[in-house]
Each structure stands twice: as structure tokens, then as C-alpha cells.
C-alpha positions in Angstrom: 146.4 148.7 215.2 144.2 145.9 214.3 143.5 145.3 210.4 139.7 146.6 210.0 136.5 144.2 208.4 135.8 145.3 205.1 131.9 145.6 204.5 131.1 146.4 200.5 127.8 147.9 200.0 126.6 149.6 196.4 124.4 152.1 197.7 125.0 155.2 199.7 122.2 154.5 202.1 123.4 151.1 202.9 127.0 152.4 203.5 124.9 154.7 205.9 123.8 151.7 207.9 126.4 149.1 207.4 128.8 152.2 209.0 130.8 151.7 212.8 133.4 150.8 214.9 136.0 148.6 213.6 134.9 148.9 210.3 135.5 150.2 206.9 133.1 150.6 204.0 133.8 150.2 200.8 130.7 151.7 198.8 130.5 151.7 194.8 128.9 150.4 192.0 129.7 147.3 189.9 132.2 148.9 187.5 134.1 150.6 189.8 133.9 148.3 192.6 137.0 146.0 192.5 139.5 149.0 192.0 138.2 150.8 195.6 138.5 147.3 196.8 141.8 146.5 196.2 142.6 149.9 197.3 141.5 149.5 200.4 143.1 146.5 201.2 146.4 147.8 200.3 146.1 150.8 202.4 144.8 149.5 205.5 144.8 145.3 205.3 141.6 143.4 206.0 140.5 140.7 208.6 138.0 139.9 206.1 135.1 141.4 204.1 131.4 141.1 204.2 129.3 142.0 201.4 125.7 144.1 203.2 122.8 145.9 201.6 119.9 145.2 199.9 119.3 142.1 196.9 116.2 141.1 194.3 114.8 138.3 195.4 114.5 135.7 193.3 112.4 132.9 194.7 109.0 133.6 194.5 106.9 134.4 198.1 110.1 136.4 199.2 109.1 139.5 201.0 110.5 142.5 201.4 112.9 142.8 204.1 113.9 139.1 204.1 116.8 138.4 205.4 119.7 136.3 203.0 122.9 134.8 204.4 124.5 133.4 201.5 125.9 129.8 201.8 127.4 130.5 197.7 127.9 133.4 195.8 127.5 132.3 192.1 129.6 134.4 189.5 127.3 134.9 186.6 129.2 136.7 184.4 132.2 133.7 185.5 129.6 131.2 183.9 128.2 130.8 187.5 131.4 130.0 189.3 131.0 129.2 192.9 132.5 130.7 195.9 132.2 129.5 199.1 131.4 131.9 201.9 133.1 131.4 205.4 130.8 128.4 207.0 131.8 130.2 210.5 131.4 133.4 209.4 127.9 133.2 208.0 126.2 130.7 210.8 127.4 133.2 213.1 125.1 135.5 211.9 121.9 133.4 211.1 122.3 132.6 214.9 122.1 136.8 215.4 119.4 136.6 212.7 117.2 133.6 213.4 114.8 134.7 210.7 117.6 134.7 208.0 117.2 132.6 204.9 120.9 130.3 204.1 120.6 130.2 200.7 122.6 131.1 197.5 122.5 134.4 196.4 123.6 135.4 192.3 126.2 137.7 191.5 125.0 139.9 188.3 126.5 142.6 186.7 123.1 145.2 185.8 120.1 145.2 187.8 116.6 141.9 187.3 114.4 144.3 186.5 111.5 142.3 185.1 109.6 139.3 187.0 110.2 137.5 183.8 113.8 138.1 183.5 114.2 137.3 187.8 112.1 133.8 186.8 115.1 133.2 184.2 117.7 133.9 186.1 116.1 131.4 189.4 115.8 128.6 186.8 119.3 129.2 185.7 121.0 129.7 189.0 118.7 128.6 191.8 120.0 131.3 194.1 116.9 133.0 196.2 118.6 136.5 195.5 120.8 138.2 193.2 123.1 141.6 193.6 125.5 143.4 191.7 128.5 143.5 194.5 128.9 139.5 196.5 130.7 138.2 193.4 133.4 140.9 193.0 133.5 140.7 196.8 134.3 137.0 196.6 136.3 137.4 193.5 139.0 139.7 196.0 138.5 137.5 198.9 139.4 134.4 197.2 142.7 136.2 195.5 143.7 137.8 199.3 143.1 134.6 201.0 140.5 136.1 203.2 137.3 135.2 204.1 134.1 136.9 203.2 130.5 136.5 204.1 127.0 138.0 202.4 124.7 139.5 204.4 121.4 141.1 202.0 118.0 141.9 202.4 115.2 141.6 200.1 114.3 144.9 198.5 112.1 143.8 195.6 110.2 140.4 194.8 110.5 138.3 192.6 107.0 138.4 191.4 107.1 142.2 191.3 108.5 144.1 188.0 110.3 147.7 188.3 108.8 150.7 187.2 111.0 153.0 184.3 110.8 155.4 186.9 112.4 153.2 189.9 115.9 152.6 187.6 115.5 155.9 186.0 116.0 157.6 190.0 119.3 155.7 190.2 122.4 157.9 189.8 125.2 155.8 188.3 127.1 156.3 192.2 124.0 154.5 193.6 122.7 158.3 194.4 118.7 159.2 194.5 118.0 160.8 190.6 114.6 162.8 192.2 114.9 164.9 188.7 115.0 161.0 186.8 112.1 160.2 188.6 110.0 163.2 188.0 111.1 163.0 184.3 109.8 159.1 183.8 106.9 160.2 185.6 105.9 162.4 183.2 105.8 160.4 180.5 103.9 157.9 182.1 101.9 159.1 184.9 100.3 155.2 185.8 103.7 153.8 186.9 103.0 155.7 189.7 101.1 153.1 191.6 104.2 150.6 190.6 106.9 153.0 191.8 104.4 154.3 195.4 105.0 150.0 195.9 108.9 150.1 195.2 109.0 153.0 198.2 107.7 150.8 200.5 108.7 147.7 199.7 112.6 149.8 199.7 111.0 151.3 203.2 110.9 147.8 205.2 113.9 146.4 203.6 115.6 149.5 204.9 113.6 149.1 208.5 115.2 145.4 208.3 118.4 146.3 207.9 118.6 148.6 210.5 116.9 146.3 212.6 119.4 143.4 211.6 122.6 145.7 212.6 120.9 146.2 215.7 120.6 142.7 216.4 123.7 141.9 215.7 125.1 144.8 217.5 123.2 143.5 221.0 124.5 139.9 220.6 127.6 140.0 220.2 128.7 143.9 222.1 130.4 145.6 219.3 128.7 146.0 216.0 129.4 144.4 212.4 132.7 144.1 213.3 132.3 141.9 216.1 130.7 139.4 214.1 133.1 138.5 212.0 136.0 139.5 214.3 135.2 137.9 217.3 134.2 134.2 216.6 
């Protein structure tokens, strides 16, 4: 039996997407992340591992549902170290994706949360997105020997600051807190606007992704997996 491609996602709802043939996702948050990695590798092997969900964009005129193949994956919490994603790997999937943006994306270990603090971290690390799960994902690659690709949509601008009650709806598994939300709410009904903008903007990133797997699925015959297995 073939060893399967290892696609990392944070979130349950992009584990929901990223999910088919010939592949295994790996879905947890930051802290957690490397252990159910390693895990996984050990129990079932791994052609290679692609790191797929949703980023904060960084540059500023990103929208919403952009697509982001990473060319580096820059360890902030390593003092920006650089990782290399597989050249093959990731042109294979800007051909699928001829919209995509090759760019850097940052690898951070707690949400950007303000525009100010997304402004910083551009000017420090020039990458057009940042996430909390492609530097552990190249951090495991690069100690297995196997190659790894980013594949992330924009799911906030840069321009755009979160709403209390956007982070305070975040269960620490990446879960929906609807209780959070209603609580931060409460104590300030006029983020309400803010947070009715995060929905949508979370809406088309979502409709991207979906799209993107579908995309890729149609090129190449046989899903995610394909991608990466078949070139």
C-alpha cells in the first residue's frame, strides 16, 4: 500500500475540505501540531506533506479568497529561518491555480490580529501571508527528508483589524465558540459590523478553497493527492 500525502490544516472546516482519496489530514493547532505530525508519519509513512487552509494576508490590496503558493516558509519564532518549499511541487499547483500568488508566506505562533501589528510583521518579513501551521510543517519535512508545499487562502486583509468577538469564537481545537461570540458581543454591541465583515470575508475564502480543490481535482484526475503524487 502506497505511503499517503500528508495535508496539515489548523481548523476543523479546512480539514473538512482539504479531506480525500489518497490522503491523510493532520488537523491541530499550533501547540499541539508537531506531536500529531510525527505521529502520523510514524504510523503510516508520508510521500510528502502539504500545509492547506486559510492565512492573514499581509500585503496590503489582498483580498479575500486569494490564493498563496508559498515559494518560502519563514520561521518566525526560528528568527525567520527559511525553508524552501518543493520548486515542483508548488509550480504544479500555480499551473492548477493560475490566479495563485508565488510568494512567501510567515510562519507565526498566535494569530495578526491588528492591521498595525500585520504592517509590522510585512516590514519585518516581506511574506504576503502569515499562518500558524507551514513552519512546523516545514520544520518535519526538512527533519524526514520529505518535501512539503503551502497551499493558503486569504481569509483576512491586511488592512482589516479583528473584532474581540472574531478571536473570542475560536475554540483552542480551532472549533466555532458561538457562546464566545455572543459573550464579546455583549459587551460591545458595535463590533458587530466588524465581525458581520469577518463572516464574509471567512465566506469567500471558504468558497475559494472549495473552488481551488475542485480545480485541482479536474486537472490532474484524482484530488490533492494527485498533485503532489503524480508529477
Amino acid at each position: 500500500m502506497s505511503q499517503p500525502i500528508i495535508v496539515v490544516t489548523g481548523m476543523p472546516f479546512e480539514a473538512r475540505i482539504a479531506r480525500g482519496d489518497g490522503v491523510h489530514v493532520v488537523c491541530a493547532q499550533n501547540d499541539t501540531l508537531t506531536a500529531k505530525l510525527e505521529a502520523a508519519i510514524a504510523h503510516e509513512g508520508a510521500r510528502g506533506l502539504v500545509s492547506f487552509g486559510t492565512a492573514g494576508g499581509l500585503i496590503p490590496g489582498l483580498k479575500p479568497g486569494q490564493w498563496i503558493i508559498a515559494h518560502k516558509v519563514l520561521d518566525m519564532p526560528e528568527q525567520a529561518r527559511e525553508y524552501v518549499t518543493s520548486i515542483a511541487w508548488a509550480e504544479a499547483l500555480r499551473r492548477a491555480m493560475p490566479g495563485a500568488l508565488r510568494a512567501d508566506v510567515a510562519g507565526v505562533t498566535a494569530p495578526v490580529v491588528s492591521a498595525d501589528d500585520k504592517a509590522a510583521l510585512f516590514r519585518e518579513s516581506g511574506a504576503a501571508a502569515a499562518d500558524m501551521e507551514s513552519h512546523i510543517v516545514a520544520r518535519v519535512a526538512q527533519a524526514h527528508g520529505l518535501p512539503f508545499v503551502v497551499a493558503r487562502v486569504v481569509i483576512d486583509p491586511a488592512e482589516r483589524s479583528l473584532p474581540p468577538a472574531a478571536l473570542a469564537g475560536m475554540r483552542p481545537d480551532g472549533a466555532v465558540n458561538l457562546l464566545g461570540v455572543l459573550g464579546s458581543l455583549a459587551k460591545n454591541p458595535l463590533q458587530l459590523p466588524a465581525l458581520l465583515r469577518v463572516g464574509k470575508d471567512a465566506g469567500r475564502a471558504k468558497d475559494a478553497m472549495r473552488y481551488g480543490r475542485q480545480i485541482i481535482s479536474l486537472r490532474l484526475g484524482e484530488g490533492f493527492g494527485a498533485v503532489v503524487a503524480g508529477i
